[in-house]
PDB file of N, CA, C and O in Angstrom:
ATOM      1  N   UNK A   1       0.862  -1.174   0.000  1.00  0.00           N
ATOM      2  CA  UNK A   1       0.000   0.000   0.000  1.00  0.00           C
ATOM      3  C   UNK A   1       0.902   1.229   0.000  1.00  0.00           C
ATOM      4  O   UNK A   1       1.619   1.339   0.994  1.00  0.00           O
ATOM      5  N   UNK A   2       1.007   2.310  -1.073  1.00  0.00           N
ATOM      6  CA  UNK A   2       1.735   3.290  -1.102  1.00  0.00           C
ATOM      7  C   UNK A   2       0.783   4.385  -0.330  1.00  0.00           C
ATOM      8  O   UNK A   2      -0.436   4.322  -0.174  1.00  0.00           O
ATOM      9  N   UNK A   3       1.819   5.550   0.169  1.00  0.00           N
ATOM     10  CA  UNK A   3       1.116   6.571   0.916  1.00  0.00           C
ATOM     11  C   UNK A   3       0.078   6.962   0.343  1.00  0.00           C
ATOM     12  O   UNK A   3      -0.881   7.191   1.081  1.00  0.00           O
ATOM     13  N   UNK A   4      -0.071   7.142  -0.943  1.00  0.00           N
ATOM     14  CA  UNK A   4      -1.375   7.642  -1.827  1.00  0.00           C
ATOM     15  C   UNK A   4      -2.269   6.795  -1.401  1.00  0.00           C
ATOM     16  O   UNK A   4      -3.075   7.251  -0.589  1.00  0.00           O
ATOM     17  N   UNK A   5      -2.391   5.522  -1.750  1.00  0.00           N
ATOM     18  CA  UNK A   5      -3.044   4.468  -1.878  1.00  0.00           C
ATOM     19  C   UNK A   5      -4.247   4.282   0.209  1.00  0.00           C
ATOM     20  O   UNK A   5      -5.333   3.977   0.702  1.00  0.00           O
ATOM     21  N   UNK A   6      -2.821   4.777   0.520  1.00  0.00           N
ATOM     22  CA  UNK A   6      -3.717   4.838   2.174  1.00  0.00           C
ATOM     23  C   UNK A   6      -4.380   6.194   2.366  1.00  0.00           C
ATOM     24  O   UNK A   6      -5.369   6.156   3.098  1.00  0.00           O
ATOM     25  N   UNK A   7      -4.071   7.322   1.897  1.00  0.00           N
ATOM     26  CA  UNK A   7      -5.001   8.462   1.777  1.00  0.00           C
ATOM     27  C   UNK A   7      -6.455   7.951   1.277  1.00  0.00           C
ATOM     28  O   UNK A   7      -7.511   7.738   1.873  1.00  0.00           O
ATOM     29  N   UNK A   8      -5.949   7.819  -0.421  1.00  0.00           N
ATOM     30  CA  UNK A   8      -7.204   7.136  -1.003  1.00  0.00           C
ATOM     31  C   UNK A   8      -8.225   6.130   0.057  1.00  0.00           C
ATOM     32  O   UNK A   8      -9.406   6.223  -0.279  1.00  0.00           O
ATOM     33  N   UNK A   9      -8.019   5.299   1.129  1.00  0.00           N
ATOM     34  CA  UNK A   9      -8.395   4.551   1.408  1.00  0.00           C
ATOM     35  C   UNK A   9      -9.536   5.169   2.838  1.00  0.00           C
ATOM     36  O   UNK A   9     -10.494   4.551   3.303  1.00  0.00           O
ATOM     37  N   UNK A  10      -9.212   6.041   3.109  1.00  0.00           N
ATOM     38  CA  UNK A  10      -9.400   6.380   4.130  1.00  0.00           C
ATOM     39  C   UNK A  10     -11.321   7.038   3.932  1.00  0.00           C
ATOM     40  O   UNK A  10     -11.702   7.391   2.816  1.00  0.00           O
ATOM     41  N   UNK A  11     -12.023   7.079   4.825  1.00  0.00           N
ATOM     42  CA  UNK A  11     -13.519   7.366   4.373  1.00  0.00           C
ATOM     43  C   UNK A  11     -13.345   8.860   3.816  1.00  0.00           C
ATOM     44  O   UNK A  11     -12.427   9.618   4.130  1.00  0.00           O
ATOM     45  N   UNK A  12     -14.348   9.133   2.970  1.00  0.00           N
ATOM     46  CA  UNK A  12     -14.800  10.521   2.372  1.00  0.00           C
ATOM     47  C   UNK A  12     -15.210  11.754   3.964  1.00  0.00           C
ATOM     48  O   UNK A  12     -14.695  12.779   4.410  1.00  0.00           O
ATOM     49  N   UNK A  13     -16.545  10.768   4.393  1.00  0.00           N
ATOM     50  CA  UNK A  13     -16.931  12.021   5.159  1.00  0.00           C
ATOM     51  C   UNK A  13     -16.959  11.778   6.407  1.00  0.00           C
ATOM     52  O   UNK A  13     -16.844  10.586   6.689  1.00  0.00           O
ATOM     53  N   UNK A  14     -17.108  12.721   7.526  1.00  0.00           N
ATOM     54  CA  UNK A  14     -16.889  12.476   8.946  1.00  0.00           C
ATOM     55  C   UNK A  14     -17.546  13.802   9.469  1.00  0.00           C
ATOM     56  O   UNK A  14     -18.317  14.428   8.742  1.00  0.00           O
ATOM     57  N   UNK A  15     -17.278  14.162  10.555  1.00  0.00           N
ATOM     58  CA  UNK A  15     -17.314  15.874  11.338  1.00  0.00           C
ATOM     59  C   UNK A  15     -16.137  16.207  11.227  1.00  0.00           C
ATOM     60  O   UNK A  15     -15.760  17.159  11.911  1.00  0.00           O
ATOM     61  N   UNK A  16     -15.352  15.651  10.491  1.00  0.00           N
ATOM     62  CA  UNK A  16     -14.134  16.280  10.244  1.00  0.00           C
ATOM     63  C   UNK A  16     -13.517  15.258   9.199  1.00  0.00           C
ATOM     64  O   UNK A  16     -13.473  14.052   9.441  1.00  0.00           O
ATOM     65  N   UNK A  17     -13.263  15.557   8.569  1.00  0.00           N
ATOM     66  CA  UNK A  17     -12.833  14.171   6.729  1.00  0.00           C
ATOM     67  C   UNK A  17     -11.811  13.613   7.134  1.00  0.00           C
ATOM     68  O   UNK A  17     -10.693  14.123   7.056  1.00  0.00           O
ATOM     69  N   UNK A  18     -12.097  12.314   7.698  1.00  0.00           N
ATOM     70  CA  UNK A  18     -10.590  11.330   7.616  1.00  0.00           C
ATOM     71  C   UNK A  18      -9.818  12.264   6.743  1.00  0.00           C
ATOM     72  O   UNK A  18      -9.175  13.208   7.202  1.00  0.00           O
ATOM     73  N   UNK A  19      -9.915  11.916   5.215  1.00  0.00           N
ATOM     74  CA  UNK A  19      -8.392  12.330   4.691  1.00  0.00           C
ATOM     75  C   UNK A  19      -7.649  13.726   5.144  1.00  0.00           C
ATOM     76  O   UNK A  19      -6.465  13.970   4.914  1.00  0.00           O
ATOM     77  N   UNK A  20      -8.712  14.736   5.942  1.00  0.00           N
ATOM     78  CA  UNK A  20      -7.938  15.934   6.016  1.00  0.00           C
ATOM     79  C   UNK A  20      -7.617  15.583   7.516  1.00  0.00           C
ATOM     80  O   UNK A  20      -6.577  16.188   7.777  1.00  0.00           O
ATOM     81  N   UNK A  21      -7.938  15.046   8.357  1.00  0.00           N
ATOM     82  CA  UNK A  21      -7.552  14.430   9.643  1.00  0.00           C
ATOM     83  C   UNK A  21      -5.885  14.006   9.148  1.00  0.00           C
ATOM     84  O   UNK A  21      -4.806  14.549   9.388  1.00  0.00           O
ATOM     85  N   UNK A  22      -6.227  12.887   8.423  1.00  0.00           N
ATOM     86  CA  UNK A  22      -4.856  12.444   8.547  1.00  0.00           C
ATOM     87  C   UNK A  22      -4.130  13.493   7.893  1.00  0.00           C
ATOM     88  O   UNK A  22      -3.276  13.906   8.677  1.00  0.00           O
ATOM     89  N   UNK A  23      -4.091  14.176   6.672  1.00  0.00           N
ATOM     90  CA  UNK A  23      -3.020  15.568   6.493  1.00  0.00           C
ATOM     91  C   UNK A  23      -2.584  16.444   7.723  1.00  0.00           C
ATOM     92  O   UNK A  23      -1.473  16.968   7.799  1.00  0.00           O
ATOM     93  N   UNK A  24      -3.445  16.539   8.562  1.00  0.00           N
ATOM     94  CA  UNK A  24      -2.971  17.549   9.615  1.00  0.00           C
ATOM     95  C   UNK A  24      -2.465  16.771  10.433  1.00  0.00           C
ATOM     96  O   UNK A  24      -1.904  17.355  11.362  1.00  0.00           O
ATOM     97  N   UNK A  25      -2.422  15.200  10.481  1.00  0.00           N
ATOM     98  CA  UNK A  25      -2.008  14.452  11.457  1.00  0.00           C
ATOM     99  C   UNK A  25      -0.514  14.538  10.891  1.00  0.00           C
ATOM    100  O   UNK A  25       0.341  15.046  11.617  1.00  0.00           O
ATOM    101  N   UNK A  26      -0.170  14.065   9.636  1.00  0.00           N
ATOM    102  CA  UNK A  26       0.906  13.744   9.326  1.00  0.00           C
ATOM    103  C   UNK A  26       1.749  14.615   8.926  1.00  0.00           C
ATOM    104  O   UNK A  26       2.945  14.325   8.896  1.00  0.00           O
ATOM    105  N   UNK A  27       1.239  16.011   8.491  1.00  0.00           N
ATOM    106  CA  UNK A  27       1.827  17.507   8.934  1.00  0.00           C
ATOM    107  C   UNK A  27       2.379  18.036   9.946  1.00  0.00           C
ATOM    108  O   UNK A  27       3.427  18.678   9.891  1.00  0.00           O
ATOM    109  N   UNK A  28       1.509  17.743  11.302  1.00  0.00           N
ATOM    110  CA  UNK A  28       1.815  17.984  12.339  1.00  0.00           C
ATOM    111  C   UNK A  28       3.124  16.957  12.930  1.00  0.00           C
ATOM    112  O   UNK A  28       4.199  17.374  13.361  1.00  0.00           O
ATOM    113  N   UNK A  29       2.811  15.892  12.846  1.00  0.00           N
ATOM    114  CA  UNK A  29       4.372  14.326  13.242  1.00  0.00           C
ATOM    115  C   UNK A  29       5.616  15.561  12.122  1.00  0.00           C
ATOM    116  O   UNK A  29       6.452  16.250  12.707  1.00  0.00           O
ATOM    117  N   UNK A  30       5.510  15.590  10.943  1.00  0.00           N
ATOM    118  CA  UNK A  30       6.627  15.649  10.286  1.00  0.00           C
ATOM    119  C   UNK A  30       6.655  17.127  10.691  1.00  0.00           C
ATOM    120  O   UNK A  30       7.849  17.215  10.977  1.00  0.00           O
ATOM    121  N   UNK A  31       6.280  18.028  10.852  1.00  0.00           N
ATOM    122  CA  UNK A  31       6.869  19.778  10.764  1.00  0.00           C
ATOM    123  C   UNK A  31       6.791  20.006   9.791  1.00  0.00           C
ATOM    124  O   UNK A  31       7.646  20.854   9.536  1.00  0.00           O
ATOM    125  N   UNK A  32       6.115  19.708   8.776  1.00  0.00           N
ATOM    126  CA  UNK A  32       5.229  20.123   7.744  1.00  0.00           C
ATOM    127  C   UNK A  32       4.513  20.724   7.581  1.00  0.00           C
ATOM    128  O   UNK A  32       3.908  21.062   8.599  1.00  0.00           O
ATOM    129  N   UNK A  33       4.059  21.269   6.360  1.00  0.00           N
ATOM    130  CA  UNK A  33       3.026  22.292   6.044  1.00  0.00           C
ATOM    131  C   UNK A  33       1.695  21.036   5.235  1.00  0.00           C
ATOM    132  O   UNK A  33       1.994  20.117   4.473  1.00  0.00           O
ATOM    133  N   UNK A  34       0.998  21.211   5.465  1.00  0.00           N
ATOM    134  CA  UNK A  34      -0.268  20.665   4.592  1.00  0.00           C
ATOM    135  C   UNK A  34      -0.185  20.475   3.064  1.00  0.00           C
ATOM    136  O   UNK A  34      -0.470  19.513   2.350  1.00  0.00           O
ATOM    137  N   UNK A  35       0.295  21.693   2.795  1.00  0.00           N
ATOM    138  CA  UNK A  35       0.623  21.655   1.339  1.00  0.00           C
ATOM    139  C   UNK A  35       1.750  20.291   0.886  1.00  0.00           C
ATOM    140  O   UNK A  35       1.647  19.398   0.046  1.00  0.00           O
ATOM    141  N   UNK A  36       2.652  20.587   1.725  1.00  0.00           N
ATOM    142  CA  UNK A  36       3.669  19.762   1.518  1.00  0.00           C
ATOM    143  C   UNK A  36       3.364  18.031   1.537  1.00  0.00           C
ATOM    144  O   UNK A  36       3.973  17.118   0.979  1.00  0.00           O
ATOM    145  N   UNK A  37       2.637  18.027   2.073  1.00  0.00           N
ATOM    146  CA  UNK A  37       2.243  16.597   2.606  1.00  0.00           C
ATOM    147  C   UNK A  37       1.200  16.362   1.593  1.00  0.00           C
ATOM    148  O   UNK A  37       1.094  15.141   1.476  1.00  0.00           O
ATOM    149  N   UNK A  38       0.367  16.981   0.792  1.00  0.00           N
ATOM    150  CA  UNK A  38      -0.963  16.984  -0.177  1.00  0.00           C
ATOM    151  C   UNK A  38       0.192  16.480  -1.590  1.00  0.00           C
ATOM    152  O   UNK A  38       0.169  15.461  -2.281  1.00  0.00           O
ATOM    153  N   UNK A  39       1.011  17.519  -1.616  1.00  0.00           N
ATOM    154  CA  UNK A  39       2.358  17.183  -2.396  1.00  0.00           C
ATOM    155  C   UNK A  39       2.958  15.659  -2.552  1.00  0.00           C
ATOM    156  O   UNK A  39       3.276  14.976  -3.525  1.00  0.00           O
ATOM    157  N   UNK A  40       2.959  15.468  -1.232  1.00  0.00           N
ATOM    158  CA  UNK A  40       3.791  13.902  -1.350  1.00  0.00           C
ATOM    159  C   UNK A  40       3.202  12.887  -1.680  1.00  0.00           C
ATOM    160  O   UNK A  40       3.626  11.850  -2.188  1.00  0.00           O
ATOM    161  N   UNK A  41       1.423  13.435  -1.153  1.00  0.00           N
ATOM    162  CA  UNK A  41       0.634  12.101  -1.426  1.00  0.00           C
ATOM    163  C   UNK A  41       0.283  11.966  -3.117  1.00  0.00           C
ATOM    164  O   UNK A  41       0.084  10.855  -3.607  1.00  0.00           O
ATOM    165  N   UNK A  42       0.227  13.333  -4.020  1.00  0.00           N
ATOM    166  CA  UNK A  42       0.367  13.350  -5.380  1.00  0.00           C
ATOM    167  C   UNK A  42       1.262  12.793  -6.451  1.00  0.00           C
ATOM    168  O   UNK A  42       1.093  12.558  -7.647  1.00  0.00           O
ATOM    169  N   UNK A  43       2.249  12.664  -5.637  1.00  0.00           N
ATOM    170  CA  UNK A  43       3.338  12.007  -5.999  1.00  0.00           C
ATOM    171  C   UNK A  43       4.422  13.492  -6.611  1.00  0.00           C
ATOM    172  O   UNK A  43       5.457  13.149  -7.180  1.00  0.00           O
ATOM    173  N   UNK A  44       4.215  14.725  -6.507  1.00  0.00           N
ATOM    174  CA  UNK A  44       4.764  15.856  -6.783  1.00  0.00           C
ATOM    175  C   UNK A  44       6.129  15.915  -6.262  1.00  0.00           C
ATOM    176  O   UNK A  44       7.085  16.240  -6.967  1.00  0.00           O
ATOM    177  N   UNK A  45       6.244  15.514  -4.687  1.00  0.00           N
ATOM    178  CA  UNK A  45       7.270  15.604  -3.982  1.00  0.00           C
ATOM    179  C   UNK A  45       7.330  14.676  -3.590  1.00  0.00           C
ATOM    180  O   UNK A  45       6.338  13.963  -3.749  1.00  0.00           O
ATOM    181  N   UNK A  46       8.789  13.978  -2.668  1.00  0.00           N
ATOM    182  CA  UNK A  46       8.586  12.912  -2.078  1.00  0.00           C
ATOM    183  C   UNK A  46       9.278  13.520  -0.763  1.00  0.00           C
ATOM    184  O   UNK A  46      10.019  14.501  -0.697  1.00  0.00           O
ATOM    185  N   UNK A  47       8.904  12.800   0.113  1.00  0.00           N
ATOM    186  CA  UNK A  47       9.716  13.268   1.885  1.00  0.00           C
ATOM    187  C   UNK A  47      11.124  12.591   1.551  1.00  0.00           C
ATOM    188  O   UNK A  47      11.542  11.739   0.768  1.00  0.00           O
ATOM    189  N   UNK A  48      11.869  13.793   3.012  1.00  0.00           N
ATOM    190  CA  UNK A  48      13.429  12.633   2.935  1.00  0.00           C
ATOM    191  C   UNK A  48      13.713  11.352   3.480  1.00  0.00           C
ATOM    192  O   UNK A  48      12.712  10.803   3.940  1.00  0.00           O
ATOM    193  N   UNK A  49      14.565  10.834   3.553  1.00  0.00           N
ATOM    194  CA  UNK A  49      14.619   9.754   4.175  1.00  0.00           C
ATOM    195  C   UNK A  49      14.259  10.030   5.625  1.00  0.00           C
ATOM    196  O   UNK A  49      13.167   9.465   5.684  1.00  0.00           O
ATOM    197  N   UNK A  50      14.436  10.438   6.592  1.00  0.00           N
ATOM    198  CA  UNK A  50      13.624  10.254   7.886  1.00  0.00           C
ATOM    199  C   UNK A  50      12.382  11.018   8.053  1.00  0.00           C
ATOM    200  O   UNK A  50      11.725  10.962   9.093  1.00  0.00           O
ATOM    201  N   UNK A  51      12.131  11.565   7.276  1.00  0.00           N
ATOM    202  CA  UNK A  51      10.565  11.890   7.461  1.00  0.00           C
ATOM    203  C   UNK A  51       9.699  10.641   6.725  1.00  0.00           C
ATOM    204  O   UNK A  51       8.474  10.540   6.789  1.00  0.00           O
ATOM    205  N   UNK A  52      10.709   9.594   5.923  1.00  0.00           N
ATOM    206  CA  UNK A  52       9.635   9.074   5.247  1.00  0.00           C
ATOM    207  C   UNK A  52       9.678   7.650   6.372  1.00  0.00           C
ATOM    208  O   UNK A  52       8.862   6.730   6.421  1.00  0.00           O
ATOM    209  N   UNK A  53      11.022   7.870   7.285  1.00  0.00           N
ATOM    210  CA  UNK A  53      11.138   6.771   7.899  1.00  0.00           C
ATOM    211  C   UNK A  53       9.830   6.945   9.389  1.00  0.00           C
ATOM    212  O   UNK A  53       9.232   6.108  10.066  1.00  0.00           O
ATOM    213  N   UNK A  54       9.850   8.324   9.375  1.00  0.00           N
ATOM    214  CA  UNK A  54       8.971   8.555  10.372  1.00  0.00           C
ATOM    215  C   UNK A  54       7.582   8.238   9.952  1.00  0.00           C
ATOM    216  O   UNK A  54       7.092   7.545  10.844  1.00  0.00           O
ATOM    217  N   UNK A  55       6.742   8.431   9.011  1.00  0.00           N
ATOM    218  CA  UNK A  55       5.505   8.021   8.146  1.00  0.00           C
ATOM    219  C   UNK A  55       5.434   6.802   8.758  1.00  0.00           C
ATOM    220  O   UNK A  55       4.842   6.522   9.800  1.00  0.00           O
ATOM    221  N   UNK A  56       6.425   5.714   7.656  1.00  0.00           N
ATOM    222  CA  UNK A  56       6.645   4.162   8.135  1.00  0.00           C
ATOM    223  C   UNK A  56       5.870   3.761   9.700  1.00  0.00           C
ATOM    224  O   UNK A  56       4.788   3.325  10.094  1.00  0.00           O
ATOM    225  N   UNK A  57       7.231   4.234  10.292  1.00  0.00           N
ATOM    226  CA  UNK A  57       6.532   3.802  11.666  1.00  0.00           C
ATOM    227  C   UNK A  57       5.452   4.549  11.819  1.00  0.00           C
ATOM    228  O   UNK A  57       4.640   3.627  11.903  1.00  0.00           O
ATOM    229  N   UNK A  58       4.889   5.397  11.908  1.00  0.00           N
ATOM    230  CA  UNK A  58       3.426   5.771  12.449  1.00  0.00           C
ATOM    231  C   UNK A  58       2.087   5.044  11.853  1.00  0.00           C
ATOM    232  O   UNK A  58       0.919   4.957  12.231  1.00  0.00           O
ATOM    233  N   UNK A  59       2.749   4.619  10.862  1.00  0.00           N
ATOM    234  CA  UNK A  59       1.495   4.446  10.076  1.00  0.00           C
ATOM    235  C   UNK A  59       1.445   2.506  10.016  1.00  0.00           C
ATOM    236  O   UNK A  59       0.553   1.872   9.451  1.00  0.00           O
ATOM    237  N   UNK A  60       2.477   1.974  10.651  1.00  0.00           N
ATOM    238  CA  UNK A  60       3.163   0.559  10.708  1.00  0.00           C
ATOM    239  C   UNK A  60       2.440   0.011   9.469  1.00  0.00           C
ATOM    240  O   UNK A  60       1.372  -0.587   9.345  1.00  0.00           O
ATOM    241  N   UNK A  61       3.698   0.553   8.292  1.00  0.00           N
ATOM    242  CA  UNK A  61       3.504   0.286   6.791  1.00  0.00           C
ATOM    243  C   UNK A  61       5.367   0.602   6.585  1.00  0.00           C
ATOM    244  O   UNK A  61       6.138   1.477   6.980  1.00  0.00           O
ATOM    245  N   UNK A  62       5.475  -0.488   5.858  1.00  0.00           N
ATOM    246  CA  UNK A  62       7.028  -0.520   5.437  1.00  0.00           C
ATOM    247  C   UNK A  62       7.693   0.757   4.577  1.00  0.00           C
ATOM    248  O   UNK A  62       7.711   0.766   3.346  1.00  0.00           O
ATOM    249  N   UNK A  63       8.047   1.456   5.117  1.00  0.00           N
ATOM    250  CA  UNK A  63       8.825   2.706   3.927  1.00  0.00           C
ATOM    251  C   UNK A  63       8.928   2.273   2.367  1.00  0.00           C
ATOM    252  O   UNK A  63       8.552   3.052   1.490  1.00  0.00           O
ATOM    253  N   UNK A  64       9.324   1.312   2.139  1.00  0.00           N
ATOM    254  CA  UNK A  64       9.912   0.958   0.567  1.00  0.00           C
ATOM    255  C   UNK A  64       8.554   0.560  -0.076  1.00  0.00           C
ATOM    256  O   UNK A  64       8.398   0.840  -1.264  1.00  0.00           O
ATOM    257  N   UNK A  65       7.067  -0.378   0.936  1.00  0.00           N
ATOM    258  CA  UNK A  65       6.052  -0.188   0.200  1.00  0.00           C
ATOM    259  C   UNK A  65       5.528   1.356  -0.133  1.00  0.00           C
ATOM    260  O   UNK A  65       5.607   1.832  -1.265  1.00  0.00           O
ATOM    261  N   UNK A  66       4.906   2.175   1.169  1.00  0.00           N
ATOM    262  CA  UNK A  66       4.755   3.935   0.610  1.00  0.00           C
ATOM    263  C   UNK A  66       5.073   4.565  -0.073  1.00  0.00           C
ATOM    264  O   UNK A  66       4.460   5.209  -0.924  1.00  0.00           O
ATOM    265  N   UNK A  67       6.792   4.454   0.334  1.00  0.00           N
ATOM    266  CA  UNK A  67       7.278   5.390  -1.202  1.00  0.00           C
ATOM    267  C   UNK A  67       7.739   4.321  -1.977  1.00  0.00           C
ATOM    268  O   UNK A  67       8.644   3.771  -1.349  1.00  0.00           O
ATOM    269  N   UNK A  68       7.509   3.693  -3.205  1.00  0.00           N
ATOM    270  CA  UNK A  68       8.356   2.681  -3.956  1.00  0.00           C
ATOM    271  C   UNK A  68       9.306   3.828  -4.789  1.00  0.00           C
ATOM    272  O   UNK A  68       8.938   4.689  -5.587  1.00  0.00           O
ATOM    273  N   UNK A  69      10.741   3.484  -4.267  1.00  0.00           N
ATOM    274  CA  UNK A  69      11.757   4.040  -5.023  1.00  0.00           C
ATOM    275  C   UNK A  69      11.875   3.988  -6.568  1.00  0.00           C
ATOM    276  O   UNK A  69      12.251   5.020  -7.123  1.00  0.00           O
ATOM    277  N   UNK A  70      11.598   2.918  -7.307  1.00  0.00           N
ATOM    278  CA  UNK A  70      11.078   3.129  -8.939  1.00  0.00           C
ATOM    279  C   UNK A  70      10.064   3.616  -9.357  1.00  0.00           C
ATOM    280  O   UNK A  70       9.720   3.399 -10.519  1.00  0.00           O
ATOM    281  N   UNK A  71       9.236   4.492  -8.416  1.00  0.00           N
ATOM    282  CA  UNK A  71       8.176   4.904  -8.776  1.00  0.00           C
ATOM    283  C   UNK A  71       6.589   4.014  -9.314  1.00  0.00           C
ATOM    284  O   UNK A  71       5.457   4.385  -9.622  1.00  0.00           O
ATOM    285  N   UNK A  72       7.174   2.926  -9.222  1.00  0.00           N
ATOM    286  CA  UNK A  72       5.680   1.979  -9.669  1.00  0.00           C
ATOM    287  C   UNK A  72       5.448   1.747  -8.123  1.00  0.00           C
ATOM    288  O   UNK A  72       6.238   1.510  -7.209  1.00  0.00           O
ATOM    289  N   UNK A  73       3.717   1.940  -8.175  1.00  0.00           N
ATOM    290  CA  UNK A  73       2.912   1.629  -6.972  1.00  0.00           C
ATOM    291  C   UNK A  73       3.066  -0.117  -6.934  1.00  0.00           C
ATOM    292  O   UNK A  73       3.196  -0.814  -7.940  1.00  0.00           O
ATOM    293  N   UNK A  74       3.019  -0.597  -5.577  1.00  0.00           N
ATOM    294  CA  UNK A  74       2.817  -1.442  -5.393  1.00  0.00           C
ATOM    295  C   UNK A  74       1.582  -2.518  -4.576  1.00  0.00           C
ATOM    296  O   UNK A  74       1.851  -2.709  -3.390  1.00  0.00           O
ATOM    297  N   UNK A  75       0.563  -3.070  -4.977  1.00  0.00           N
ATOM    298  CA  UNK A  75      -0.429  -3.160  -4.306  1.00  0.00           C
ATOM    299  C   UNK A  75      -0.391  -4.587  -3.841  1.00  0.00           C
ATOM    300  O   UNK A  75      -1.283  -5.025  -3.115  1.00  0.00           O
TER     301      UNK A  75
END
């Protein structure tokens, strides 16, 4: 499951939208801006290595599945 792939996954609506829950969640862990993180999940940007190592563990999803370094998603 790549980071996109777990955004995507997450419900549409709430009193507050899972997916924007988790942006401010995972904004807030990394010292990020929202933008930045909307970025990564687009595939626009990617995090560095310990922010992506930090994702990993929070999210207990393997770094190399989230971000796949050749760029092909892996499902």
């Amino acid at each position: 499951m790549t980071f996109k792939d777990y955004y995507d996954a997450l419900p549409k609506r709430a009193p507050m939208a899972p997916k924007r829950m988790f942006v401010l969640k995972i904004a807030k862990l990394c010292k990020r801006s929202e933008r930045t993180v909307y970025m990564w999940i687009m595939g626009i940007q990617k995090p560095d290595a310990l922010v992506r190592s930090v994702i990993a563990k929070e999210l207990n999803i393997p770094e190399e599945e989230l971000f796949p370094l050749d760029g092909h998603e892996t499902h």
